[in-house]
ROVEXSE-364986 format. One line per field, with one value per residue (C-alpha): residue number from 1; residue in three letters; x negated, y, z negated. Coordinates in steps of 0.001 Angstrom, whole numbers, plus 500000, padded with zeros to 6 digits. Layout:
BEGIN
k <- c(NUM, ...)
r <- c(ala, ...)
X <- c(X, ...)
Y <- c(Y, ...)
Z <- c(Z, ...)
// end
This chain:
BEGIN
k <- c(1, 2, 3, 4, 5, 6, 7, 8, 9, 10, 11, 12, 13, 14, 15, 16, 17, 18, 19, 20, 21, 22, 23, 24, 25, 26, 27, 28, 29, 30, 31, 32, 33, 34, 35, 36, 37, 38, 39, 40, 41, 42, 43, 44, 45, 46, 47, 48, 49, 50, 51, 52, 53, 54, 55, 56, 57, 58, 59, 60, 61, 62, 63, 64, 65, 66, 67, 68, 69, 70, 71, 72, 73, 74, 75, 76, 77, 78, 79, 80, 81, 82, 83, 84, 85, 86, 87, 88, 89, 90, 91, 92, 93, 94, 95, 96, 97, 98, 99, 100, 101, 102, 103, 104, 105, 106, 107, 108, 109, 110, 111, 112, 113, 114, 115, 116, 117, 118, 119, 120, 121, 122, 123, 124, 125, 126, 127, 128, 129, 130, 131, 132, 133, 134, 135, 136, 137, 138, 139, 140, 141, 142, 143, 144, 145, 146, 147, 148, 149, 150, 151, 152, 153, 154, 155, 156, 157, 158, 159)
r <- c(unk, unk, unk, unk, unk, unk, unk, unk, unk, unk, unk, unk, unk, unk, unk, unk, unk, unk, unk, unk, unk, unk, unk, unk, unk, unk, unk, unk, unk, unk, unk, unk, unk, unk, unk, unk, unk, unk, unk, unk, unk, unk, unk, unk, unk, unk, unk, unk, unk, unk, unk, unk, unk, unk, unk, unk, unk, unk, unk, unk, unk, unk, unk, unk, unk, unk, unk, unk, unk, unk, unk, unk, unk, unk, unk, unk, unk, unk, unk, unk, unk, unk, unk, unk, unk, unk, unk, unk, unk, unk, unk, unk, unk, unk, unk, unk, unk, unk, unk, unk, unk, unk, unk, unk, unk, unk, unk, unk, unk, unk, unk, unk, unk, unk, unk, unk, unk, unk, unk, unk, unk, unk, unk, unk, unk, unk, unk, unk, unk, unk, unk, unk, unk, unk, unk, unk, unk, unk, unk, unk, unk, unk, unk, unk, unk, unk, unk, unk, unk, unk, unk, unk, unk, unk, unk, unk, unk, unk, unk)
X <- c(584362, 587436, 588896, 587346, 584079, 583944, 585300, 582448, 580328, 581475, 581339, 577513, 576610, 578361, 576675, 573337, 574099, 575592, 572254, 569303, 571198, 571413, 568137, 566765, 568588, 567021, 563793, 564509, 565199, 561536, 559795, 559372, 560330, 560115, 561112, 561636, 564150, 565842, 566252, 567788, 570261, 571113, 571495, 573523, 575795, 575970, 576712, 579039, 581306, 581176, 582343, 585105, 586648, 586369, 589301, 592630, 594902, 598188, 597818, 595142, 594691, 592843, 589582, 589603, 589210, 586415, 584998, 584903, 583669, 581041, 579853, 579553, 577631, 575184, 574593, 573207, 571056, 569711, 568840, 567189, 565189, 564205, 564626, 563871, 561220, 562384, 561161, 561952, 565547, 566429, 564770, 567685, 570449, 569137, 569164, 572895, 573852, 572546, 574479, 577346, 577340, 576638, 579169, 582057, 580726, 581084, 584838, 585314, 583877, 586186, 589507, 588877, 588288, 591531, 593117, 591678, 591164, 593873, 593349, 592558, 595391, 598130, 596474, 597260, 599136, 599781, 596123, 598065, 598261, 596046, 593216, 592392, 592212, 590282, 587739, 587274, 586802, 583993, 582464, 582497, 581341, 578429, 577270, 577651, 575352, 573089, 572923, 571639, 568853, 568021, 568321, 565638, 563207, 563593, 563367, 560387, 558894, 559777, 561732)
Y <- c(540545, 540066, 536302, 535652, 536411, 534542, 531883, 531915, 531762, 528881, 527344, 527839, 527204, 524037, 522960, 524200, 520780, 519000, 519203, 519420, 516259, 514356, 515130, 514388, 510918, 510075, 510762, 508245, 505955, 506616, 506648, 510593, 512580, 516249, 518466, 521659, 520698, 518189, 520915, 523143, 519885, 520339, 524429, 524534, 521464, 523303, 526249, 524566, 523263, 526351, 528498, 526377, 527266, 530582, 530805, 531666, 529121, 528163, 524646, 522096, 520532, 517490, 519723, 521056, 517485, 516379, 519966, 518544, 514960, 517283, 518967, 516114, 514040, 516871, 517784, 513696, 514212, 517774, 516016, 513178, 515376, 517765, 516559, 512729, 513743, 510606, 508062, 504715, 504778, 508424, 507855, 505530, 507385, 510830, 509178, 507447, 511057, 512722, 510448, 510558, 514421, 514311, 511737, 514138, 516591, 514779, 513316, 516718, 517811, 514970, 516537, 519563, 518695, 517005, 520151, 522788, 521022, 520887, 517621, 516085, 517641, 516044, 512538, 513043, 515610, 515242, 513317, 510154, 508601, 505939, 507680, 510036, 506916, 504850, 508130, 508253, 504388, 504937, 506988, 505128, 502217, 504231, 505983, 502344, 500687, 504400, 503839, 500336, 501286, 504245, 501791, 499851, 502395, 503938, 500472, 500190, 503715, 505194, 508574)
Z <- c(785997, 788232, 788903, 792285, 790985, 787983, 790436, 792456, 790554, 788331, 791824, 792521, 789107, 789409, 793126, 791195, 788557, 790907, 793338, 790728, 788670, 791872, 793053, 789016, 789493, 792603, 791163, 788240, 790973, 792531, 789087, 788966, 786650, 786974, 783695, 784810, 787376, 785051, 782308, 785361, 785759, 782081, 781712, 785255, 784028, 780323, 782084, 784156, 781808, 779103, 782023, 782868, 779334, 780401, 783052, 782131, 780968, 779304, 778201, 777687, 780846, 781915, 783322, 779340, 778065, 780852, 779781, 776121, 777045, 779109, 776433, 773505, 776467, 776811, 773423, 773563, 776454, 775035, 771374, 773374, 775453, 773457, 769799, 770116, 772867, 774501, 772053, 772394, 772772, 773474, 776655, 777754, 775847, 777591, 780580, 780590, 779067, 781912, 784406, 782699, 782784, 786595, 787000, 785268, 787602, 790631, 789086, 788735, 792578, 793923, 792220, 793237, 797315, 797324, 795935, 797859, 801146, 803516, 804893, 801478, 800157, 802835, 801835, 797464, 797086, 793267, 793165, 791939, 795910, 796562, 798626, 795381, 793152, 795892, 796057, 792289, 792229, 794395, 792941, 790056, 791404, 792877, 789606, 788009, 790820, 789972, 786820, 786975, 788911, 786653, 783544, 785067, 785962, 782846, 780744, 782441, 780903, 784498, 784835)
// end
């Protein structure tokens, strides 16, 4: 499979977690859970970052180590789900699993914006100027404020 390819899609796999975790989140939020879409979340955001090893490379880079953190993350939320069944606690460890996951995916969404959009790109060019680090900030602070509100719902034997 050439480069572009491959490229693309790593891309739509990607936008497939990135949509089906959000939407899976938002449903914790609600007090819904629905299994089949959050086991899409966690095969498209496995796939995600397995595929990211995949592209050619001369030196560990900081996408390899959010790859790794990725991975380890998952392999929490896949045990909780499916080998704690979400008993007692694996319920809340699947569930800050699964937003961290999302969260490295949408670090990971933000990074790559500012380096492939033009605009984005004239604001951090080396992704060390202040508007990259006041994006990734919020973002933080919005999967922090998320994650809160998930906590509770699922505390409370919702999602």
């Amino acid at each position: 499979m050439n480069l572009q390819i491959f490229t693309l899609v790593h891309v739509l796999i990607s936008l497939a977690g990135l949509v089906t975790g959000l939407v899976t989140a938002g449903g914790w939020l609600a007090g819904r859970d629905w299994p089949r879409l959050t086991d899409a979340f966690l095969f498209t955001t496995l796939a995600t970052s397995v595929t990211g090893f995949f592209f050619p490379f001369t030196a560990f880079t900081p996408a390899h180590g959010v790859g790794i953190v990725s991975l380890l993350v998952l392999a929490v939320a896949a045990y909780a789900r499916f080998g704690g069944g979400l008993a007692g606690p694996w319920r809340q460890r699947y569930a800050l699993a699964s937003l961290v996951a999302l969260y490295l995916n949408c670090f990971v969404l933000v990074a790559q914006l500012f380096q492939k959009t033009p605009a984005l790109q004239a604001l951090a060019p080396k992704q060390t100027e202040p508007p990259f680090a006041l994006a990734q900030v919020l973002l933080l602070a919005g999967f922090v404020a998320l994650g809160r509100g998930v906590r509770r719902g699922v505390g409370q034997g919702r999602g």
